[in-house]
N, C-alpha and C positions, 0 to 999 in steps of 0.2 A: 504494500500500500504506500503510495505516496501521502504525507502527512504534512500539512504547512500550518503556521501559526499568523493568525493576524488580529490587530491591535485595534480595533476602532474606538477613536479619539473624534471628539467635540467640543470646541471651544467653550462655547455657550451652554456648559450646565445651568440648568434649571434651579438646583439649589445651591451651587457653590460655582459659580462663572469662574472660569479661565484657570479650574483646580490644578488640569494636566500641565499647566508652564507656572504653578509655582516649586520652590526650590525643597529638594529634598537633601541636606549636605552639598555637595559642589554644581548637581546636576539638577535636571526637572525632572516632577514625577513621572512623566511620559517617557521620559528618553531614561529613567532609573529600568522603569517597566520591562523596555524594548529591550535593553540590553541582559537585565534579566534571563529574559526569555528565549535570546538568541545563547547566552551562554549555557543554558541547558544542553543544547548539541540536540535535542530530539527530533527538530524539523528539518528538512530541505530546506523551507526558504520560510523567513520572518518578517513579515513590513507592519506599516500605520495604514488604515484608511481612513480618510478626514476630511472634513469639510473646510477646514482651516487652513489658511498661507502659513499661517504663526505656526502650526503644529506641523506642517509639513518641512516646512525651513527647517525649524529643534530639529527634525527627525535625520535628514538630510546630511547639515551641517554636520554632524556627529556622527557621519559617516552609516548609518543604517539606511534602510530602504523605505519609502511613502508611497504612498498615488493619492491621489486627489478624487472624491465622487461627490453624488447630489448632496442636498440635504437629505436626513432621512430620521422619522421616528425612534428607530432599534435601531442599537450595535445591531444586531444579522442583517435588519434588512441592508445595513450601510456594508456590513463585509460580503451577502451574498452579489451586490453590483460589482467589485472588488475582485471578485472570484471567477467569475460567468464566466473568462475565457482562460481560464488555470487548470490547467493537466492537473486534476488530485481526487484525490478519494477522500479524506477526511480532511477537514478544516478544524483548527484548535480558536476559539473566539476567545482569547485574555482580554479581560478589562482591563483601558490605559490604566485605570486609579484603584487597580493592585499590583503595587510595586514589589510586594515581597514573595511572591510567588517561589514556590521553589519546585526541584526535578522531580520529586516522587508523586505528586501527585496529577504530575502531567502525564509521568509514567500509567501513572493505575486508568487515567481517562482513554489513555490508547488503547490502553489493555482490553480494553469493553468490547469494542471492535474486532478485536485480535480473536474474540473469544464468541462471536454474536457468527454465529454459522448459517442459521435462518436469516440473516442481515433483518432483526424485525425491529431494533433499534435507530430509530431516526436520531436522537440526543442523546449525551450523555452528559452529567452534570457532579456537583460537588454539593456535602452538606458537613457541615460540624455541630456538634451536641453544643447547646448552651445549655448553663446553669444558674446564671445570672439572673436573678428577676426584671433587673432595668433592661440589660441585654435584651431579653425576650418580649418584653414589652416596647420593645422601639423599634415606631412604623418603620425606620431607615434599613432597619435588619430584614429579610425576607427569609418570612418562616416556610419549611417545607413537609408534607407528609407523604409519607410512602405507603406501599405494598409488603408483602409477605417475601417479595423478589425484589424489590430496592427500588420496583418503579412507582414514580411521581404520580399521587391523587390531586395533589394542588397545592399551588404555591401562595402567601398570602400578607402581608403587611401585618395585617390581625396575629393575634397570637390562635393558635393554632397547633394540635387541639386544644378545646376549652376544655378545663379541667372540673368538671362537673362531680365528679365522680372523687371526693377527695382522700376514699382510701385507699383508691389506686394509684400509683406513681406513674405519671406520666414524663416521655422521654420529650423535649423540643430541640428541632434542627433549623440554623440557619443554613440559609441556598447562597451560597457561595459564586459570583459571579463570573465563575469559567465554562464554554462549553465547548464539546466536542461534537462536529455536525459529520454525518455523512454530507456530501457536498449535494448532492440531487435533493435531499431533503430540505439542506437549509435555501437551496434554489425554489421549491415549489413554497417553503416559508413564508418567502418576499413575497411568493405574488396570491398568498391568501389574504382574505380582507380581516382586519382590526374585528375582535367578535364582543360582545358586553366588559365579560369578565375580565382581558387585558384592559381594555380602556378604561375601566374602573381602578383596579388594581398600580395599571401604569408596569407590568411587570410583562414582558417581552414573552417567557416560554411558554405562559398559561396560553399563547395562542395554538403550540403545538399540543397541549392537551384540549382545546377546544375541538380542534380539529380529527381527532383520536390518534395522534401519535404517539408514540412511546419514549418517555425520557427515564434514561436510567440512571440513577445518584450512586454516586458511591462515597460513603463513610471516611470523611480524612481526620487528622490532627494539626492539619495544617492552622498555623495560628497567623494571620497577616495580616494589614489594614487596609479594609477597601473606604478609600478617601471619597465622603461624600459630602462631611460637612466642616467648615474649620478646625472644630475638634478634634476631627479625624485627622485633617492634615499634622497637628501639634502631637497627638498618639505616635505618627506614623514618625516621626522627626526625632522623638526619644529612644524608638526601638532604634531607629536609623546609629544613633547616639550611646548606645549600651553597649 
């Protein structure tokens, strides 16, 4: 299988503007990401896609790969334009504003693939146990529930499940913003229309479980800061710092 990794980057977040070109130590968090990512060794080829000059240049500049596309609602839909004419099998989508990504659990997301012989896996995805009460209660977090087989019932801002039942111990996962597409899937992705539940939510995958496809999570420990709100940039800047 050919495997490539790509970066979609957006100047203009919604909650935190111009997050990816602030500084994380020497570099910006976009070009920390990038290089990350490429020194894993696990792809063919690593780039940005962007709608930004500014985040193209960073990228550029510092010697890594960009391209330029529309505007577009979703990271996919912005990498599957990016993709259209790329010789590949699986597409790795790292969020610009997780810089501290590391190799094994890029490892375990190929592996799905590796391992899916029925190819009935359209997505694969990442979740980590929280335990934290404020954690688990902040919309910023995207809780996720699974199956008996690791696959995704729905993804949700809400906490999730409600714990009604209080002398049962209930487990919560945040959905961790990395995914692995088969490439024909995250192609027919783009061109399905927005359904209630993403639009509501605001959360990109629930549109391949609207549509019944199959996104698979797998269980990491991965611990890293996906930078959404200044907070997070300040969290991200003291790990950076330890």
């Amino acid at each position: 299988m050919k495997i490539i990794a790509v970066i979609p980057a957006r100047y203009e977040a919604s909650r935190f503007p111009a997050k990816l070109m602030q500084m994380l130590g020497e570099k910006t968090v976009i070009t920390t990401t990038y290089q990350n990512v490429v020194e894993t060794g696990l792809f063919d080829e690593v780039f940005v896609a962007t709608d930004s000059q500014i985040i193209f240049d960073e990228i550029v500049k510092n010697g890594g790969k960009a391209v330029m596309t529309d505007q577009h609602e979703t990271g996919s839909d912005r990498i599957a334009e990016a993709v259209q004419n790329i010789d590949c099998d699986i597409v790795i989508n790292v969020q610009g504003d997780e810089p501290f990504l590391k190799l094994e659990p890029l490892k375990q997301l190929i592996e799905v693939f590796h391992n899916d012989e029925n190819q009935e896996i359209s997505l694969a995805s990442l979740k980590i146990k929280l335990t934290d009460k404020e954690e688990i209660e902040n919309p910023n977090n995207v809780k996720v529930i699974t199956d008996n087989n690791g696959f995704a019932l729905y993804f949700s801002r809400s906490v999730i499940p409600f714990h009604r039942e209080i002398s049962y111990d209930v487990s919560y996962f945040k959905h961790i913003g990395v995914y692995a597409f088969r490439k024909h899937a995250l192609i027919q992705f783009s061109k399905l229309e927005m359904k209630p539940l993403e639009i509501s939510e605001k959360i990109e995958c629930i549109r391949y479980l609207e549509y019944g496809m199959k996104i698979k999570l797998i269980e990491t420990n991965f611990i890293g800061v996906g930078i959404d709100t200044p907070e997070d940039l300040e969290k991200a800047r003291k790990l950076l710092s330890n």
